[in-house]
C-alpha positions as CSV (number, residue, x, y, z in Angstrom):
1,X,131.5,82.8,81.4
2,X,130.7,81.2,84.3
3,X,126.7,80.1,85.7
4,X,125.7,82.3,88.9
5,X,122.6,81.4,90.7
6,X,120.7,85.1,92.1
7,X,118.4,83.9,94.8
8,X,116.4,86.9,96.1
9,X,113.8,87.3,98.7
10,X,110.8,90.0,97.6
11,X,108.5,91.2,99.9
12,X,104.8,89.1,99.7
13,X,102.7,91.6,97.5
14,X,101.8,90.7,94.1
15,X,102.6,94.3,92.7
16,X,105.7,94.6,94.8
17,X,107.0,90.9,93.8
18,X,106.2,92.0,89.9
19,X,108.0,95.2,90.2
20,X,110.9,93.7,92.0
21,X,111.4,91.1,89.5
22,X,111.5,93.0,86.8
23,X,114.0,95.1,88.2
24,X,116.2,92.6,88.8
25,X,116.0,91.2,85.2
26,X,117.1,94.8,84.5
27,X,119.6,95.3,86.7
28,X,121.2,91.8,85.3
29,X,120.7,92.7,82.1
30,X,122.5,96.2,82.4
31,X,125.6,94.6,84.1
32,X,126.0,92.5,81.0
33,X,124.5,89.0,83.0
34,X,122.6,86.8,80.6
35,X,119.5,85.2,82.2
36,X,119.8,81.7,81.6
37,X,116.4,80.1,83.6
38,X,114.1,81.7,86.3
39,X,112.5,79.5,88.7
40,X,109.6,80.8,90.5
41,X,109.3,79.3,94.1
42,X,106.8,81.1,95.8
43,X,105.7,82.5,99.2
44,X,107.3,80.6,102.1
45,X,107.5,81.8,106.0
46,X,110.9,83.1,107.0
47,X,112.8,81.7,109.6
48,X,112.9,85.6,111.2
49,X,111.3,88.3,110.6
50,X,113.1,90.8,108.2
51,X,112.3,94.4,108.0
52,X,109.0,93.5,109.9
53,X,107.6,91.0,107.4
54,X,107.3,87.3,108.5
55,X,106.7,86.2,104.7
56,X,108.3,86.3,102.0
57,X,108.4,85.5,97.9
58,X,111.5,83.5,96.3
59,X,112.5,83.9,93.7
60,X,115.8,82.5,91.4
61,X,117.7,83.7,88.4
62,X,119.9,81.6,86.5
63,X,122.8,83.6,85.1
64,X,125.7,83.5,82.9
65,X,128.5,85.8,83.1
66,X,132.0,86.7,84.3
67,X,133.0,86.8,87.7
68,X,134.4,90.7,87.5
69,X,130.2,91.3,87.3
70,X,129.5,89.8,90.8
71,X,130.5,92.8,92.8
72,X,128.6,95.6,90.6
73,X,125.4,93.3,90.7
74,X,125.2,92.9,94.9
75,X,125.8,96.9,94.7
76,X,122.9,97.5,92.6
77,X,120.6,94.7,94.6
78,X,121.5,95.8,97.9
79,X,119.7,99.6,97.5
80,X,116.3,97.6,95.9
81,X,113.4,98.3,98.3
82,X,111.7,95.2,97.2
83,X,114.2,93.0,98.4
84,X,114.1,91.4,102.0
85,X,117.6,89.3,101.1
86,X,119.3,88.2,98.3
87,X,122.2,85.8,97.3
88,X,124.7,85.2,94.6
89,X,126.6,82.4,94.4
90,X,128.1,80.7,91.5
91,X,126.7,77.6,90.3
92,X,128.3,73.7,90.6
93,X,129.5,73.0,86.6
């Protein structure tokens, strides 16, 4: 098992950032990915706007699991409507 950080960008609303990180949890936990820490960063400006919002909510996961997992969880985060971006990239030991 290896440590995967999931960096994902929600769109600003409180219901929609809620939502969207509970489906994420999901999706992670579904694919066999065990949360390991979450660290809520906030609203920040984007650099750009994306899909016509100039704000967005960051949030990270902390994960555990095998490498084989990576591709089936960008498949299921890339159809998410909540999501402006998101990232995975695997963690220095």
């Amino acid at each position: 098992m290896r440590n995967y950080d999931v960096m994902c960008v929600f769109r600003p609303e409180d219901e929609v950032v809620n939502r969207g990180r509970e489906d994420v949890r999901n999706e992670l936990n579904k694919l066999d990915a065990k949360v390991v820490k979450e660290d809520d960063m906030g609203q920040r400006t984007l650099a750009y706007p994306i899909k016509d919002a100039h704000q967005g909510y960051y949030h990270l996961f902390v994960t555990e699991m095998t490498p084989d997992k990576v591709a089936p969880i960008e498949a299921a985060l890339r159809h998410k409507d909540e999501l402006l971006r998101f990232m995975v990239v695997r963690a220095e030991e």
